[in-house]
C-alpha positions in Angstrom: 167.9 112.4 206.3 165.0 109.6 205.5 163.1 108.5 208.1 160.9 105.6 208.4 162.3 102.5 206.2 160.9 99.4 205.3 158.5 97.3 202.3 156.0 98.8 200.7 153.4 96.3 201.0 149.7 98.1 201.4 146.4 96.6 201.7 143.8 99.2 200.4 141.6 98.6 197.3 141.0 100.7 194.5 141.9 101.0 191.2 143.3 104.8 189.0 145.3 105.6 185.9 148.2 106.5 186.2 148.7 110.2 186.5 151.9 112.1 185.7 153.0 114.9 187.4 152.1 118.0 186.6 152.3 121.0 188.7 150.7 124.5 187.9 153.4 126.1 190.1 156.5 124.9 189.0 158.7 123.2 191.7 162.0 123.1 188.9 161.8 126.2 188.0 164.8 129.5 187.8 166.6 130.3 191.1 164.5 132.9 193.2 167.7 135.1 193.1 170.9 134.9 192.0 173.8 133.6 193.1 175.9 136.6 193.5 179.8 136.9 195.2 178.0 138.5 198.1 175.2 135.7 198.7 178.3 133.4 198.0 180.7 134.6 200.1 178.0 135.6 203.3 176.8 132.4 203.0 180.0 130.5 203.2 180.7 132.5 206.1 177.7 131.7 208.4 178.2 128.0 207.7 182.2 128.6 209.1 180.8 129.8 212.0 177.9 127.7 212.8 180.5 124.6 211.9 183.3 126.2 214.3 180.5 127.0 217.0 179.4 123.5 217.0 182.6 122.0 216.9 183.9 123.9 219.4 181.1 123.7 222.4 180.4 119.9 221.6 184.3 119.0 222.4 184.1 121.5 225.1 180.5 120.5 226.6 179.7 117.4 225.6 182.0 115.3 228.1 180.3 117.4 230.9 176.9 116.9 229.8 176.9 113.3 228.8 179.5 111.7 230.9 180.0 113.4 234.4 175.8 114.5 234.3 175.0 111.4 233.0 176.7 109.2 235.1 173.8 111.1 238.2 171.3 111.3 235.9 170.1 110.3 232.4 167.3 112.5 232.4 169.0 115.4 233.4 171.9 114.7 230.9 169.2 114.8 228.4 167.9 117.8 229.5 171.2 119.7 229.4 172.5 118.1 226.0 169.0 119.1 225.0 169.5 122.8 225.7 172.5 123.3 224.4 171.8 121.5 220.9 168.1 123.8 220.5 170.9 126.9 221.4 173.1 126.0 218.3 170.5 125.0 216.6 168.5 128.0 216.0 171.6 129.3 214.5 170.0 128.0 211.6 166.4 129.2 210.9 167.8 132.8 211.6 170.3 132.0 208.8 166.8 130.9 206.7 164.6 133.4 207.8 166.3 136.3 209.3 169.8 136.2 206.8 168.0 134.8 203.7 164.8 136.2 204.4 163.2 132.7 203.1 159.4 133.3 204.2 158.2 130.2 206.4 154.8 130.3 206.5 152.9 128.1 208.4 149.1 126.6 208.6 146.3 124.1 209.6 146.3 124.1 213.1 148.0 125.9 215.8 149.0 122.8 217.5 149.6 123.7 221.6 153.5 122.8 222.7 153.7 119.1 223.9 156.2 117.1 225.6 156.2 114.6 223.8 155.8 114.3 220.1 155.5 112.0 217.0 156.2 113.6 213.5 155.9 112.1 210.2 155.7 114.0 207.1 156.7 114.7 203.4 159.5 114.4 201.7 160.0 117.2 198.9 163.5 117.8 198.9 167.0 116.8 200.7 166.1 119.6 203.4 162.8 119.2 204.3 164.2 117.7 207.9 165.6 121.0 208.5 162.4 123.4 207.9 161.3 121.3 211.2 163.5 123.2 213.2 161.6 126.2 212.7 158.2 124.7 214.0 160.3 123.9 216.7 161.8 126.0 217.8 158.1 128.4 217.7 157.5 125.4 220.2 160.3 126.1 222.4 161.4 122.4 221.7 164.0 122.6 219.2 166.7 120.6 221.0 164.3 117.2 221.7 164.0 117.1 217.4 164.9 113.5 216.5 165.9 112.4 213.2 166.1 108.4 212.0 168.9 108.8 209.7 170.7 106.5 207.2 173.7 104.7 208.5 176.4 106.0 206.1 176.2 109.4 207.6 177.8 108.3 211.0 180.9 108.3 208.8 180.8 111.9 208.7 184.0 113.1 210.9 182.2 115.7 214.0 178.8 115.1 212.4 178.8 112.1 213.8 180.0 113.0 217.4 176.8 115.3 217.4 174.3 112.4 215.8 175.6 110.1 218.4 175.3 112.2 222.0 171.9 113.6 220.6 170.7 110.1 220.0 169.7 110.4 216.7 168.6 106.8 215.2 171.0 105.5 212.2 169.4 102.8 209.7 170.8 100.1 207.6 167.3 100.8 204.9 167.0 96.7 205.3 164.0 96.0 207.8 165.3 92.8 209.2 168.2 95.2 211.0 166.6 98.3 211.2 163.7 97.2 213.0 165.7 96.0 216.1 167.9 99.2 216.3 164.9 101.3 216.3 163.5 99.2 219.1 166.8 99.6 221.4 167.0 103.0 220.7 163.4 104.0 221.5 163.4 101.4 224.2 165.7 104.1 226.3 163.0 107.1 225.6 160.0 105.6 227.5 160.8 108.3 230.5 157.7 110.5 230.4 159.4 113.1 231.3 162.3 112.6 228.6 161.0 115.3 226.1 161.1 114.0 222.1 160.3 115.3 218.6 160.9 112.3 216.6 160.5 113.2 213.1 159.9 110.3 210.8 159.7 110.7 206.7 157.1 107.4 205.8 157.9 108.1 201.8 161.6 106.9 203.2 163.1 109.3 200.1 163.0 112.8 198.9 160.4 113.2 195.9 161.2 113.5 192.6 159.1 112.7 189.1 161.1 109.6 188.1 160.6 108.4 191.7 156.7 109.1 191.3 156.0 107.7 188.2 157.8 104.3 190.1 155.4 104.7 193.1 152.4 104.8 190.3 153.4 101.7 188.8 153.5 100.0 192.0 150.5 101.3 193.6 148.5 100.3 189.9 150.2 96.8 190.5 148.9 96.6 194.2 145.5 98.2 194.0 146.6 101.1 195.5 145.8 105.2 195.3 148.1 106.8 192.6 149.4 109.9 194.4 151.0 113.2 192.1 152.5 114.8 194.6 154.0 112.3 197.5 155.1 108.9 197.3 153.7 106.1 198.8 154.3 105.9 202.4 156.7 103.2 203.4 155.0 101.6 207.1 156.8 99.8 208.7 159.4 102.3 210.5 156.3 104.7 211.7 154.6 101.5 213.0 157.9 100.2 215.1 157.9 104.4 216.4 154.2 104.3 217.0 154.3 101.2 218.9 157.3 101.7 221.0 156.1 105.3 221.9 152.4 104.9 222.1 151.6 104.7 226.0 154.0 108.2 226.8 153.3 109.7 223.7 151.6 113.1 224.0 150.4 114.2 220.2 151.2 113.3 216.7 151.7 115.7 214.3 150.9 115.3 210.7 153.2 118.3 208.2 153.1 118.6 205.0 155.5 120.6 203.5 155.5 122.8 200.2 158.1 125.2 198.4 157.3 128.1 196.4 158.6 128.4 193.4 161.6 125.8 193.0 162.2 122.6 195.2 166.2 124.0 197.3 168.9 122.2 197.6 170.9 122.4 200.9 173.5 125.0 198.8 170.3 126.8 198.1 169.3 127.2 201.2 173.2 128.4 202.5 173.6 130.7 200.4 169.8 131.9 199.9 169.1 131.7 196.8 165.7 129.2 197.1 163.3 128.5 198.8 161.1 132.0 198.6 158.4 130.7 200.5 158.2 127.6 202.5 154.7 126.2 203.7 154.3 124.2 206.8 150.8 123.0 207.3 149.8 121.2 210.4 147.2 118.8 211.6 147.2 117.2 215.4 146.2 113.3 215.3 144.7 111.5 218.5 146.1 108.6 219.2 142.5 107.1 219.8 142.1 107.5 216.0 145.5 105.7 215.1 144.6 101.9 214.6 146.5 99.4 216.5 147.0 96.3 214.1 149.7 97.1 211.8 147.7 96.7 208.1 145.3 98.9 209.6 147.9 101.1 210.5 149.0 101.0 206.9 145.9 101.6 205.1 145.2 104.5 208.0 148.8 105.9 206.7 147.9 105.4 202.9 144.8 107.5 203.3 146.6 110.4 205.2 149.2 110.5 202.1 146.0 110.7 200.1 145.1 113.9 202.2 148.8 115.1 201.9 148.5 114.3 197.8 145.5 116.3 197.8 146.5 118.9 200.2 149.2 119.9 197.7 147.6 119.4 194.4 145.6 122.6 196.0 148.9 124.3 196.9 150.0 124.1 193.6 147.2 125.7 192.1 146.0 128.2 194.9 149.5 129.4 196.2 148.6 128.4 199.7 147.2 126.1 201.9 144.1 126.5 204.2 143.9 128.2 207.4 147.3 130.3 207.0 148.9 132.2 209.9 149.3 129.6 212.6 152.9 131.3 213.7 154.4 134.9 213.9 157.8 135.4 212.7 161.0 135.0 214.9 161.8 137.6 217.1 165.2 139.0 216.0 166.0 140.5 219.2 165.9 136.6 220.7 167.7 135.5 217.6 170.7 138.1 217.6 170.8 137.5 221.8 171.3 133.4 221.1 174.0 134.3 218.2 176.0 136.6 220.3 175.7 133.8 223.6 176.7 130.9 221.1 179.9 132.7 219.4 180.8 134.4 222.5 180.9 131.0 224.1 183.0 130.3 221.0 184.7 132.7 221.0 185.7 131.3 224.8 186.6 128.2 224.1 189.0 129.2 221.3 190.9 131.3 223.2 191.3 128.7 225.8 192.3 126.2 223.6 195.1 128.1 221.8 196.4 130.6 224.2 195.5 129.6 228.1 196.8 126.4 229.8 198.1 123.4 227.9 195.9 121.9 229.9 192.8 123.0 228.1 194.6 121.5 224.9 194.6 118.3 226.5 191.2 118.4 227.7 190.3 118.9 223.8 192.4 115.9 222.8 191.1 113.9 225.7 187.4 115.0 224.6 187.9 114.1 221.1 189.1 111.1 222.0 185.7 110.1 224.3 183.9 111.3 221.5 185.3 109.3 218.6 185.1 106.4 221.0 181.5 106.2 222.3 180.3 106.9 218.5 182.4 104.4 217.1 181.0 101.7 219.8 177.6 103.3 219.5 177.5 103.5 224.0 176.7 106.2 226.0 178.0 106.3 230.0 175.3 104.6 232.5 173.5 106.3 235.3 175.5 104.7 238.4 173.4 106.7 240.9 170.2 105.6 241.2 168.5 104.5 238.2 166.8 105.8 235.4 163.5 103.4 236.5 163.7 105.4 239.8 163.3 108.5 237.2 160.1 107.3 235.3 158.6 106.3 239.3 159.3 110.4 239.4 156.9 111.5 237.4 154.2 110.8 240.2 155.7 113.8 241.5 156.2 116.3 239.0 
């Protein structure tokens, strides 16, 4: 999942060599532990049922939450949809850090929950997105997590059904389309009290060497800072965020995101072989100290991906960053009590649907159905009572 897309055209001055990458503590190195049958097999399992369990409740819930609520309330369909997703969802740091025991350790600042959030942050590896669920979910806001996402995966049979009713943004990755989509989407979130964690990835691709050596050429071409350890941010996404969230937004958070001792794949993480350590390390921006005009917005992005670079060329030779020990672990007896609610639900709706009324077997069909069609035409139901302006007049209230 990429986030922010657009041209990389910078305005800051400066001239460096180009440096190639070298990193004391190796990002490509062995496997943490081995692949073994068991780590294999246990893995392969808890993805069956976290796949079953979401395929299940979203057929099941889904119509409920985001056609009959909806059709009272947008907010309040967003609320519920919200709760159920953060309910599955934290299926999956207890598979990273109570199953595979991955360490997530996180630093910087112990940022204070908010409402409403802007993210933007690394990109290391094809999984970074998902590490955000565990700040999260600490947070207690794991079902308002946003992702802008390429296009291509709203092909993906199911995972699209879920991409769709949470609202997730899909992009084209050409600016002259993408930038109106964001817009319309975002354009529907100005509710204050619509909570969202949109995460945003500036770099717009998952690091790797070749990829930095590119973003060195270009950035010796353009007067630019020559970065080791991130590439150069890509604007013009995080600007069209910024600006459409700016006057309900309530913090932006700046993570940078390392892995000890080899970058994981999404296989990696499953089955738990890598990462051993992930580090999360936080920094809360002010809005006041966000520039407005977009070049200034640029070089203001620029110079916190020179932080990031810097941050990180630390990491790799200290082992940590500053300020560790923002977050205590996950309490496992919260974690078991959410798996046994979400495959008890499961295990619910599966009896239901094969041996209780055919009834229930047409409700699935008829949900699918729904489903497939509101993704395919990218629309969600209206609020016919009342209005979701009436909502935002609301606030006033709360």
């Amino acid at each position: 999942m990429n986030g922010s897309n657009g041209s990389q055209e910078h305005h800051v001055s400066g001239e460096e060599e180009v440096h190639h990458v070298s990193q004391p503590i190796l990002n490509n190195g062995p496997k943490h532990r081995p692949l073994t049958p068991m780590r294999r097999c246990r893995g392969v399992a808890c993805v069956a049922v976290i796949l079953s369990t979401a395929f299940l409740l979203i057929v099941y819930l889904a119509p409920i939450a985001t056609f009959v609520v909806r059709l009272f309330s947008v907010h309040y369909s967003r609320k519920v949809t919200s709760f159920l997703f953060g309910m599955w969802l934290s299926l999956w740091p207890f598979l990273f850090e109570k199953i595979n025991k991955t360490k997530v350790v996180f630093s910087g600042e112990n940022v204070i929950p908010k409402r409403r959030v802007l993210i933007f942050a690394n990109h290391r590896t094809e999984v970074d997105w998902m590490y955000l669920w565990d700040l999260a979910l600490r947070k207690g806001h794991l079902g308002y997590i946003k992702y802008i996402l390429k296009s291509s995966l709203m092909k993906l049979p199911i995972f699209s059904w879920a991409f769709h009713i949470f609202e997730f943004i899909p992009v084209e990755r050409k600016w002259e389309i993408d930038e109106a989509i964001i817009q319309n989407k975002l354009s529907k979130y100005k509710n204050p009290r619509d909570p969202i964690w949109l995460a945003v990835f500036p770099e717009g691709t998952d690091y790797t060497e070749k990829k930095c050596i590119k973003s060195q050429e270009y950035a010796s071409e353009h007067g630019l800072p020559k970065l080791e350890h991130v590439l150069l941010p890509k604007t013009k996404g995080f600007i069209c965020c910024l600006q459409e969230l700016r006057s309900s937004l309530d913090a932006v958070y700046d993570v940078t995101i390392a892995y000890k001792h080899r970058l994981p794949d999404f296989l990696d993480n499953v089955y738990g072989v890598d990462p051993s350590e992930v580090h999360i390390h936080i920094r809360t921006v002010q809005l006041s100290d966000i520039p407005t005009s977009e070049d200034e917005i640029t070089e203001w992005m620029i110079e916190r991906f020179r932080q990031k670079d810097q941050l990180l060329s630390d990491f790799f030779v200290k082992g940590h960053f500053p300020d560790e020990g923002t977050e205590g672990d996950l309490s496992t007896r919260k974690c078991l009590a959410n798996v046994f609610a979400i495959v008890g639900s499961t295990g619910i709706c599966l009896y239901l649907t094969l041996f209780s009324s055919v009834w229930f077997k047409i409700y699935v069909v008829a949900s699918c159905a729904y489903l497939s069609f509101v993704t395919h035409y990218n629309v969600l139901p209206p609020q016919l009572v009342g209005s979701p302006e009436g909502d935002v007049k609301a606030k006033k209230a709360v």
